[in-house]
C-alpha positions in Angstrom: -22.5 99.7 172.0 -23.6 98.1 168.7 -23.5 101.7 167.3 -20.3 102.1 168.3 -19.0 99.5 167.2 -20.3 100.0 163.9 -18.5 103.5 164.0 -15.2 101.8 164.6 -15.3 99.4 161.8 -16.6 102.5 159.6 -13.8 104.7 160.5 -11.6 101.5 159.9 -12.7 101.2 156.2 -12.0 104.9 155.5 -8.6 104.9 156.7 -7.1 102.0 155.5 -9.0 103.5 152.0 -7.4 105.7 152.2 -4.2 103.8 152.7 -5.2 101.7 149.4 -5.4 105.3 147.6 -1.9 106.5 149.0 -0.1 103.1 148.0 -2.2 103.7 144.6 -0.4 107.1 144.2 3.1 105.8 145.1 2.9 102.5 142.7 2.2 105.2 139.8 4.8 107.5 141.4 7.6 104.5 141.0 6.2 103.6 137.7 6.3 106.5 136.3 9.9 107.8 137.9 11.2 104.3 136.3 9.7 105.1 133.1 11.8 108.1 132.9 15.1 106.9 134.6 14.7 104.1 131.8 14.6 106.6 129.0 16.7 108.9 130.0 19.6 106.2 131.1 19.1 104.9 127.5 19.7 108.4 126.1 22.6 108.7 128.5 24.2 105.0 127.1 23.5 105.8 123.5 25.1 109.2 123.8 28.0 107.3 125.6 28.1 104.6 122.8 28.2 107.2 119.9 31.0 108.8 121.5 33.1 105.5 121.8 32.4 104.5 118.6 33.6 108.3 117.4 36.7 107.5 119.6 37.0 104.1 118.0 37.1 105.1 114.6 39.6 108.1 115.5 42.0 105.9 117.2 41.8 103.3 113.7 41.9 105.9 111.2 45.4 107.6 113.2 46.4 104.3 113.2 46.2 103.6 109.6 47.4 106.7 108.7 50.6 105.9 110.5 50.7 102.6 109.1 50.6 104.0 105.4 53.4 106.7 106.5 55.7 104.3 107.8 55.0 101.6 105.2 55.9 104.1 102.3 59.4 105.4 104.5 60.3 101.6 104.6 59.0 100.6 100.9 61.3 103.7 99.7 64.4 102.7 101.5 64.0 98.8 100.3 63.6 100.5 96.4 66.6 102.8 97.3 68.6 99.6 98.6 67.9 97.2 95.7 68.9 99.9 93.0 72.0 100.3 95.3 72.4 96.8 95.2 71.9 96.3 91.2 74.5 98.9 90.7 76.8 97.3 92.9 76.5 94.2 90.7 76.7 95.8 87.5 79.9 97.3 88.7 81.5 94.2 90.3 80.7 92.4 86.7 82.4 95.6 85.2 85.7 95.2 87.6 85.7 91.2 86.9 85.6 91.5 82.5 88.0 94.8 83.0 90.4 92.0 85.4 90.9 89.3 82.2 91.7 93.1 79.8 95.5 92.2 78.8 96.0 95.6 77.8 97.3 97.8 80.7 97.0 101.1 79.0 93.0 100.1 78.3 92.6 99.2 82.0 94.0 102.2 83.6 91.6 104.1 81.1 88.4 102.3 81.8 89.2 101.5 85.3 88.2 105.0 87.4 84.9 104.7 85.6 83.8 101.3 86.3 85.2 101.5 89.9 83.3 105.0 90.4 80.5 104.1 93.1 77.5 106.5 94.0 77.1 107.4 97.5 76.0 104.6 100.0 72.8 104.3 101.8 73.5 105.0 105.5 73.2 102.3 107.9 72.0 104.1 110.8 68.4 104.6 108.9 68.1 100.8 108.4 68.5 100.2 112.3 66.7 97.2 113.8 63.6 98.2 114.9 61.4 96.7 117.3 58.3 94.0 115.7 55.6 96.1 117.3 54.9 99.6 115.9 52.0 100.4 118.1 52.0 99.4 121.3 51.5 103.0 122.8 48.1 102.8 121.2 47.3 99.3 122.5 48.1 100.4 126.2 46.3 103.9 125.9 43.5 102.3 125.3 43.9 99.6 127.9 44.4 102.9 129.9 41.3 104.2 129.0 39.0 101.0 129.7 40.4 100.7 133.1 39.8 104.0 134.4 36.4 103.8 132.4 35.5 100.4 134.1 36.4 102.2 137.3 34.8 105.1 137.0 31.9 102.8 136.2 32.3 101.2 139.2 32.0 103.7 141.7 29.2 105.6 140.4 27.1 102.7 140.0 26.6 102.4 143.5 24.8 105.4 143.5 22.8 104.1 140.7 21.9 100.7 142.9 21.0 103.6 145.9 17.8 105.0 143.8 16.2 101.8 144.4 16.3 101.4 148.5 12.6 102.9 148.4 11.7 100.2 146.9 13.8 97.5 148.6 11.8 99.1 151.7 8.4 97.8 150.1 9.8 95.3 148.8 12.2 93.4 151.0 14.3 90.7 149.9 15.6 88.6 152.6 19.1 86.9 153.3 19.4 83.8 151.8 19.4 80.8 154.7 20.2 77.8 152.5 24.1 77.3 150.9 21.9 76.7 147.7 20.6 79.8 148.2 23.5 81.9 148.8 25.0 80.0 145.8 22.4 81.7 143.7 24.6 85.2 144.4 28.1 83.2 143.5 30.8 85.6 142.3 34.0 84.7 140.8 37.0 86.2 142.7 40.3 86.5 141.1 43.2 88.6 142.8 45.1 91.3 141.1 48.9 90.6 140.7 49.3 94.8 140.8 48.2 94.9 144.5 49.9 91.5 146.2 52.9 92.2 148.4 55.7 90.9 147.3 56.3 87.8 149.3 52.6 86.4 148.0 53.0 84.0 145.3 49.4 83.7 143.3 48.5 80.8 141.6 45.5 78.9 140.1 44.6 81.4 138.0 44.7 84.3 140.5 42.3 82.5 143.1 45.0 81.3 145.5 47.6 83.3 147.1 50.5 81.1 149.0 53.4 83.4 151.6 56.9 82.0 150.2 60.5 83.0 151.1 61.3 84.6 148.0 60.3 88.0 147.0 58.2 88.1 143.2 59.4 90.5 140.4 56.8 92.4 139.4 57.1 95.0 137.1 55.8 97.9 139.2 55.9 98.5 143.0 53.0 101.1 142.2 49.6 100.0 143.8 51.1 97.0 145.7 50.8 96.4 149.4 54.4 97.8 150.4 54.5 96.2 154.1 51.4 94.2 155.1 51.4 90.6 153.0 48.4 91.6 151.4 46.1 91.4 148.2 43.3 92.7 146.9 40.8 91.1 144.3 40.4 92.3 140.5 36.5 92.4 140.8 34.6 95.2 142.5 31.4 94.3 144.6 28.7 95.7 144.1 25.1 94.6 144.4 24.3 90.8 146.3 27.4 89.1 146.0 28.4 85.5 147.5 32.1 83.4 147.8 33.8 81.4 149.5 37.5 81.5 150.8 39.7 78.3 152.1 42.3 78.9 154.0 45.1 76.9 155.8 47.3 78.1 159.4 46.3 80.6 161.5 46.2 84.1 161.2 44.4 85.0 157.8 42.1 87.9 157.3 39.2 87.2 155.2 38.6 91.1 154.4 36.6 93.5 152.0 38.0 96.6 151.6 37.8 99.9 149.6 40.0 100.7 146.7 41.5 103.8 148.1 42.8 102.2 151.2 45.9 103.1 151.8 49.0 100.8 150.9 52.2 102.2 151.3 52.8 102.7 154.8 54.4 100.5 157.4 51.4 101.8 159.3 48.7 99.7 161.2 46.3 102.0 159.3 47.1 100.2 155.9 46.4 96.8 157.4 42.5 95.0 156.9 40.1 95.8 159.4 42.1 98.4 161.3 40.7 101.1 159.4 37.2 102.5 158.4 37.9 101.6 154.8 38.3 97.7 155.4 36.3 94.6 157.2 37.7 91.7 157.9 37.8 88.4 159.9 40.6 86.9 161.4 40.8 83.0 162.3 43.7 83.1 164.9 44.5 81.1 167.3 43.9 82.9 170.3 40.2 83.4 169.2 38.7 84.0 166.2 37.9 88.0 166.0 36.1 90.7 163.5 38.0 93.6 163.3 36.7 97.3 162.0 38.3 100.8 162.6 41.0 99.3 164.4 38.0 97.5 166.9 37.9 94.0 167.4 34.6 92.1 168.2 35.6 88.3 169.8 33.2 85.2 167.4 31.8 82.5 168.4 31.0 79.6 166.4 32.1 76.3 164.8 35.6 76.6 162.9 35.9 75.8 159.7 38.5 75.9 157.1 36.1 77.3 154.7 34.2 81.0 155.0 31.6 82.4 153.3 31.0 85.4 152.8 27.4 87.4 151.6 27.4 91.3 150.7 24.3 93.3 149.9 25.7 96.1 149.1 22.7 98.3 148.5 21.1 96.9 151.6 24.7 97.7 153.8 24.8 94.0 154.9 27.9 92.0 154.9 27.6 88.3 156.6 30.2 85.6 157.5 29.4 82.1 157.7 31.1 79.3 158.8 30.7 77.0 156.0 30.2 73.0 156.6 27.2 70.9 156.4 25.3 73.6 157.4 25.9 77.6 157.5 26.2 79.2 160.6 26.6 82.9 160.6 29.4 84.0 162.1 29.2 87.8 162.6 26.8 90.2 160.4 27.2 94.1 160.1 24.8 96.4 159.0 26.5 100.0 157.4 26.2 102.2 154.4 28.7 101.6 151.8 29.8 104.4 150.3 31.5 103.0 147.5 32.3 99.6 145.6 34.1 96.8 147.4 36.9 94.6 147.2 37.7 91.1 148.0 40.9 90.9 150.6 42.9 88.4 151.7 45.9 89.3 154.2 48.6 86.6 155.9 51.1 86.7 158.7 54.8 86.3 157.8 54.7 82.2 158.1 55.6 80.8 154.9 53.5 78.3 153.5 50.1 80.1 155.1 48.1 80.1 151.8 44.6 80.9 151.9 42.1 80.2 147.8 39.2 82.2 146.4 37.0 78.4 145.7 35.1 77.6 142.4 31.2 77.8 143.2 30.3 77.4 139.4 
């Protein structure tokens, strides 16, 4: 028995050796895979830098160009109007000695040459032009940085995805404290170009209030077109944290994808009953999750403040009820496929406003 036992605890030091030696391998295996993602990602961003700075200097040099061309066309119109207008003097101080000329015969002689005028500049070259020259440039480029900051956007969750191996070694658990979740605190504004237009924002964006009167916004491109809707300027990404107040019944606290769809009068376009959208709804018949067009009945104590956590790598999104304490009111565990979006979305009761709060 003594031998055997022996034998056990033996067998028991080679295999979990030979554990030691596989978890050996696989620390030198990350190390060395981050080493090159490192290097070649620095590569990458260099290359990517050269070629904005090459498209930096292209815009400014086209731009000066321009500038010297239309500086010169207007310089040489002003000379050709002053020597217009010196001319014009010099003959109107011609005309007025010739006037006080007592001689008539002298007059009629000198007066089809002194009243003679070269042709005129014409006026339709001199038009009022608008202050700003180069506006088109200013808003390609704006152009440019958005879809670059959005293209950015959803290819970096793939780049957050390389590193769930080692989120499985090295798990990082869900924060249990407010003080802890307020470590992830992300600042939520909404974007004007995707509120319907019976939602009045305010406070810089954070606070979105239903009102009687339709907005005038400059495009309907984008926008929520039936559902009173909005959709927040940030994308999610990574562990994220915020809170929403709210005020009256019947507001979705939502994250959505970008690509959801907006246009129709469709249920399909509304938060939560889709597969591109999550969302809570605090309602008076029973507060309810909704996903896919599914609705999950929660339970807890209601307050007029939510939190809400995302880990986006880890597919976790978690609302709280947020008091004293925080009590979780529903949790789902998915894969994201691609960056999220804040989401707030209101029945048609005016006055129902609902505010993205200040954690910082």
């Amino acid at each position: 028995m003594k031998r055997r036992s022996r034998q056990n605890i033996q067998q028991r030091i080679q295999d979990r050796e030979k554990d030691v030696t596989v978890l050996q391998q696989e620390v030198e295996a990350i190390n060395h895979s981050a080493d090159e993602a490192v290097e070649d990602s620095e590569k990458i961003f260099t290359e990517l830098i050269r070629l904005m700075e090459k498209r930096r200097s292209d815009v400014k040099q086209q731009v000066r160009s321009q500038q010297e061309t239309e500086v010169s066309r207007v310089k040489e119109l002003q000379e050709k109007l002053e020597q217009e207008i010196t001319e014009l003097k010099r003959k109107d101080a011609e005309l007025k000695q010739l006037s006080h000329t007592e001689d008539h015969n002298q007059f009629l002689h000198n007066y089809p040459s002194v009243s003679a005028l070269s042709e005129s500049t014409d006026s339709s070259s001199i038009k009022k032009r608008p202050l700003r020259y180069f506006e088109d440039v200013t808003a390609a480029v704006s152009e440019v940085r958005d879809k670059l900051q959005d293209a950015l956007s959803e290819k970096w969750t793939n780049i957050s995805l390389t590193g769930r191996k080692v989120d499985v070694l090295l798990p990082q658990p869900e924060p249990k404290t407010r003080a802890e979740f307020l470590k992830y605190s992300h600042e939520i504004t909404l974007d004007p170009n995707t509120a319907h237009t019976y939602l009045l924002l305010s406070k810089g964006n954070r606070k979105a209030t239903i009102i009687t009167q339709e907005q005038s916004y400059s495009s309907d491109r984008g926008r929520f077109a039936h559902w009173c809707q909005v959709l927040s300027r940030e994308s999610l990404t990574g562990r994220c944290y915020w809170e929403v107040k709210w005020r009256e019944e019947g507001v979705y606290v939502a994250v959505a994808y970008k690509n959801i769809s907006r246009d129709g009068r469709s249920i399909e376009c509304r938060f939560g009953n889709n597969d591109k959208s999550w969302a809570l709804r605090y309602d008076k018949n029973g507060d309810k999750f909704w996903y896919n067009n599914v609705q999950t009945p929660v339970s807890g104590p209601r307050s007029s403040r939510v939190g809400v956590y995302l880990d986006h790598s880890a597919g976790i999104l978690s609302f709280y009820s947020v008091s004293e304490t925080m009590t979780l009111l529903h949790r789902v565990q998915t894969t994201f496929t691609q960056p999220l979006y804040a989401g707030l979305s209101f029945p048609y009761t005016c006055g129902n406003t609902a505010e993205f709060c200040k954690l910082k």
